[in-house]
Each structure stands twice: as C-alpha cells, then as structure tokens.
C-alpha positions in Angstrom: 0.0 0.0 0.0 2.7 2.5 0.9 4.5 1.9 -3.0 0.8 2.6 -4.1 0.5 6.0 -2.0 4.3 6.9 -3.1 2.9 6.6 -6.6 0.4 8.9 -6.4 1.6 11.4 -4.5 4.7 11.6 -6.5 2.4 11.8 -9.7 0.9 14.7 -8.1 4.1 16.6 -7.9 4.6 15.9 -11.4 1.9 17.7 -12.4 2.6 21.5 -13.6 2.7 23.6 -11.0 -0.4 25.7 -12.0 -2.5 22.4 -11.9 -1.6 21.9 -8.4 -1.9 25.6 -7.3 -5.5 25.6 -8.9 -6.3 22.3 -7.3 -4.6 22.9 -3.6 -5.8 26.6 -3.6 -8.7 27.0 -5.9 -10.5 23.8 -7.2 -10.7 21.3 -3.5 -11.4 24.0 -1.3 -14.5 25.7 -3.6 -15.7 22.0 -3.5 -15.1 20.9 0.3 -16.7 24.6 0.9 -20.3 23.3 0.0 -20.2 21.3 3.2 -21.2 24.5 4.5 -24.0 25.6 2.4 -26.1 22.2 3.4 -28.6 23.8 5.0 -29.7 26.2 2.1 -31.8 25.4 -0.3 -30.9 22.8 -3.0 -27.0 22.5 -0.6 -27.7 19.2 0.2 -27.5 18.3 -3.8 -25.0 21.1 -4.3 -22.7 19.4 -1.5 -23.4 15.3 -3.1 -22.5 16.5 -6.5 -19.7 19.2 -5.5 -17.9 15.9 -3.3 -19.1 13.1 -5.6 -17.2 14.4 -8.4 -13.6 14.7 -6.6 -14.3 11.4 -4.1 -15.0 9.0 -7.2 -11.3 10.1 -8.1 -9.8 8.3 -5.3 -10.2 4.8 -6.9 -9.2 6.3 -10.3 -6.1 7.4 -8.5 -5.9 3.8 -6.9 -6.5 1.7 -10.1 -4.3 4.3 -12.8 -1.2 4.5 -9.3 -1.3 8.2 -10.2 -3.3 11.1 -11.9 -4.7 10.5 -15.2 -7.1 11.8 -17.9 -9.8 9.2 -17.0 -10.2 11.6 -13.7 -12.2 13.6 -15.9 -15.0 11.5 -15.9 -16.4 11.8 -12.6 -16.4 15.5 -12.8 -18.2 15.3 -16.3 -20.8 13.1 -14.6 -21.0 15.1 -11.5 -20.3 18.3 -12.3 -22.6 19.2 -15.2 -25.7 19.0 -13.3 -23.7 20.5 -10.5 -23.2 23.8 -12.8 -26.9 23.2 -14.1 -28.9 22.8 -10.5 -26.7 26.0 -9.1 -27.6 28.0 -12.2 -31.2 27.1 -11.4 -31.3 28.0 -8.0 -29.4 31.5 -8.7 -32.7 32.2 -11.6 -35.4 30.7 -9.9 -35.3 30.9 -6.4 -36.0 34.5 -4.4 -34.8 34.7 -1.0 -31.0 32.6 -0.8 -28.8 34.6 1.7 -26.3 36.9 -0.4 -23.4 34.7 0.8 -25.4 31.8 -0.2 -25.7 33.6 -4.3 -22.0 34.7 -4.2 -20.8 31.1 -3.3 -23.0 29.4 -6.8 -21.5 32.4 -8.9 -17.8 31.2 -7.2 -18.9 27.4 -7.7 -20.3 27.7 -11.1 -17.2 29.5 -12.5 -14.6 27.1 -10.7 -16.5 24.2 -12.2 -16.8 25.4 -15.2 -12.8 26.0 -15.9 -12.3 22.8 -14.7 -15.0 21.1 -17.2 -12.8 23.1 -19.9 -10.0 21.5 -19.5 -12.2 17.9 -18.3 -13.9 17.7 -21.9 -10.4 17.3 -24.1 -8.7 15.6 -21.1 -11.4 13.0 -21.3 -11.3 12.7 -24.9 -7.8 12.4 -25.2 -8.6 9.3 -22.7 -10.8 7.7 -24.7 -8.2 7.7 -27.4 -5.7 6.1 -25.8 -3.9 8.7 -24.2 -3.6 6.4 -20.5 -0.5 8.2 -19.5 -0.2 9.4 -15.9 1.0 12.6 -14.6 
C-alpha cells in the first residue's frame, strides 16, 4: 500500500505547477466549501454532487497509481448538473442569503474551468492517451 501511495503522490508533484496551485488553492477547497451551504436550499444536492465528483477520483487514483485523464469522468458526470442545479437556483429561487448567491456564482465559474480542461482531457482518454501525470 505505501509503494501505491508513493505513486500517487509523486504523480501529483509531477503535475505542472499551475494544476496543483488551482487544485490545492482554488479547485478542492471551492468544492469541500459546500459542506457548508447544506442547510440552504438545493445544498444538500449542491454538496453530493460538489464531493461526488472529486471522491469518485480516489479509486481512479488507486486503479491508474497516479493522476490520469480518465479523472475527468467523474467531474463530467458530476459536475454538469452541479453547474446546471446551481444556475437554477441563482434564476429561480428569491430569498437565498447573499453569501449563499456569491458562493453558486464562485462554484459555477470554478466548475466550469475545470470542465474546460475535463472535456479534451477525457477525450484524449478515450483515445488512448492512459498516461499518468
């Protein structure tokens, strides 16, 4: 097991150092932070699909012994109707707290730079590409 965790973490550090900035600073965080926003309306979902779609990484991690393109996936899965649901709330639902509004506008744009690079990444898995950071 501890070869296994070696592997990944030391894929990790091979990512650019951008990618790990945006997903030690920017991308985890943003995510973890719906936790918070559970008792809104809609957080509950917000909060399964926010954690859903950086959990199901963890056996991607496990099965690849680093970071690959196939991690795309469960944020394609997840994080579309994450984006979706949150834009719904923001247009159709009067009364969410201010802080509640600025953390879907902060969620939305977060996920949706991430999908950006998710789509091609994916793609370039399903052609072959199974190389791991």
């Amino acid at each position: 097991m501890s070869n296994l965790l070696r592997d990944i973490w030391a894929s990790f550090w091979r990512l650019p150092l951008w990618v790990k900035v945006w997903m030690v600073f920017i991308l985890v965080p943003v995510n973890l932070a719906s936790l918070w926003f559970i008792p809104f309306f809609g957080g509950d979902w917000i909060a399964g699909l926010a954690i859903a779609g950086m959990a199901l990484n963890i056996p991607i991690m496990f099965k690849d012994r680093g970071m690959s393109k196939l991690m795309a996936l469960p944020h394609l899965i997840f994080w579309i109707p994450l984006v979706l649901f949150a834009y719904w709330i923001l247009t159709n639902k009067g009364g969410v707290p201010s802080h509640y509004v600025v953390y879907l506008r902060v969620l939305i744009a977060v996920s949706v730079v991430s999908l950006v690079f998710d789509i091609p990444d994916f793609i370039r898995w399903l052609r072959g590409d199974r190389a791991t950071a």
